[in-house]
C-alpha atoms as one frame of an Amber mdcrd trajectory, in Angstrom:
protein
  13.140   7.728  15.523  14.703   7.033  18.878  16.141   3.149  17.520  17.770
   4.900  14.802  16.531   2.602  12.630  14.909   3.850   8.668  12.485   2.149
   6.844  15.234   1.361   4.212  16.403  -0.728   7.114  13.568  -3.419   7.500
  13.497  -3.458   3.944  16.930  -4.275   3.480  16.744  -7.031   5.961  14.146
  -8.145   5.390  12.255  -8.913   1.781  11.352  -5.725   0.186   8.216  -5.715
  -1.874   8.082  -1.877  -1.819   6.511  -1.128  -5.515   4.938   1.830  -7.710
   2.130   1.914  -9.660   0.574   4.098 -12.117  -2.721   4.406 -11.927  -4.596
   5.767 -15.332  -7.808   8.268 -15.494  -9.298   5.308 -17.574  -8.892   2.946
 -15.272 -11.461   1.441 -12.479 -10.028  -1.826 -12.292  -8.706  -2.761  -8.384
  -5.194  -3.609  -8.921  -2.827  -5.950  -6.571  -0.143  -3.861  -5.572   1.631
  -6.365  -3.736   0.787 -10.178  -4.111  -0.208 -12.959  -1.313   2.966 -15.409
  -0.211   1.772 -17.933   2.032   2.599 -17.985   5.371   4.432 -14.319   5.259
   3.140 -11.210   6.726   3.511  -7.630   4.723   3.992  -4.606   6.323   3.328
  -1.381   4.727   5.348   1.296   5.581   4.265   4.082   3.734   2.096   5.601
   1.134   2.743   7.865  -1.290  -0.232   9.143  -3.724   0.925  12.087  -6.057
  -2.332  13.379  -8.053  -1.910  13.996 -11.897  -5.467  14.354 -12.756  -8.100
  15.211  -9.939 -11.562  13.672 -10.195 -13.985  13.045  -7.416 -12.850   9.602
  -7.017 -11.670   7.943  -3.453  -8.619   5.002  -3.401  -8.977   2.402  -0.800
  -5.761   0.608   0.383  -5.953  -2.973   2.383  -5.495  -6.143   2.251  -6.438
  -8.777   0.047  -8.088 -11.313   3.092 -11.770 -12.233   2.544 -13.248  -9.467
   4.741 -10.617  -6.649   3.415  -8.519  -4.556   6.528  -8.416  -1.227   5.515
  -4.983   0.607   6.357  -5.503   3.865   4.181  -7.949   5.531   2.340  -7.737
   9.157   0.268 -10.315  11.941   0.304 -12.993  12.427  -2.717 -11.149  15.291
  -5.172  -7.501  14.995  -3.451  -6.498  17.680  -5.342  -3.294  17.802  -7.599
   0.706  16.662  -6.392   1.775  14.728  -3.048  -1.838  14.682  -1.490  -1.903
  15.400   2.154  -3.396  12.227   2.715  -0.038  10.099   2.078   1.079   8.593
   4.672   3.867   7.140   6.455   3.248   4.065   9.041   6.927   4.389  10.564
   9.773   1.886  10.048   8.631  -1.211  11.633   5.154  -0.849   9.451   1.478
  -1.650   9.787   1.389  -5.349   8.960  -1.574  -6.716   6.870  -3.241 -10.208
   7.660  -0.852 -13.172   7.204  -0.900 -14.828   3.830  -2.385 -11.642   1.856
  -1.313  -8.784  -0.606  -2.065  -5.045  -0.726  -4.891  -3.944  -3.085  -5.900
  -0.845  -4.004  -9.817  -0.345  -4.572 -10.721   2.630  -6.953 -14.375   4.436
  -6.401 -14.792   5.538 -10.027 -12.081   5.848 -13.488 -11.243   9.847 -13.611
  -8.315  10.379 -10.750  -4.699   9.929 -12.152  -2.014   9.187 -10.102   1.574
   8.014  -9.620   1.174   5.647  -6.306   4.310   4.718  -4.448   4.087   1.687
  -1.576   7.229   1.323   0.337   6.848  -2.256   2.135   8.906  -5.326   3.369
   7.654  -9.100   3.981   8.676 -11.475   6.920   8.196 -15.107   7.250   5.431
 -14.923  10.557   3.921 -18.425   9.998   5.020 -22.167  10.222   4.378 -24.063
   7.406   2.244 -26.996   7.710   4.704 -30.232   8.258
């Protein structure tokens, strides 16, 4: 990083809304991760999917706008531990659409996992006077 600035930085000044989830081989619901504040924009820094149970089941990362942004997306049978497929979107982030959360679609219930989201919010809008 040539700034020499972390992504424990932004989050620090900035709201963090960085959060961990753990996802069941039962489950096929589509979780929020990270919920909608009006008028704030999320950036996602990073992504962190370690596999406990593999299954040939995909997770979909984006946002929670009425046509969905995609920002990440793991392989079909990622295989077990820290997947190759986690990623990291630097310290400033890849923001999401203004006003929305982070979900995480599931393809099928079978794939375990412990998911880790690091992420900070930023007031990007005006509100309405």
């Amino acid at each position: 990083m040539a700034n020499g600035v972390s992504n424990n930085e932004y989050r620090t000044l900035f709201e963090d809304v960085s959060t961990t989830y753990s996802l069941l081989a039962a489950d096929a619901s589509d979780p929020t991760l990270i919920a909608a504040k009006t008028n704030w924009t999320t950036y996602v820094q990073a992504i962190i999917v370690n596999v406990t149970t593999d299954n040939a089941a995909t997770l979909r990362f984006e946002d929670t706008a009425g046509t969905p942004v995609v920002i990440h997306a793991t392989p079909a049978s990622p295989g077990l531990g820290p997947i190759d497929t986690s990623v990291d979107f630097g310290p400033v982030g890849i923001p999401l659409t203004v006003s929305t959360g982070l979900t995480m679609v599931t393809s099928a219930a079978g794939l375990a996992a412990q998911i880790v989201v690091q992420a900070y919010r930023r007031l990007t809008a005006v509100a309405a006077a």
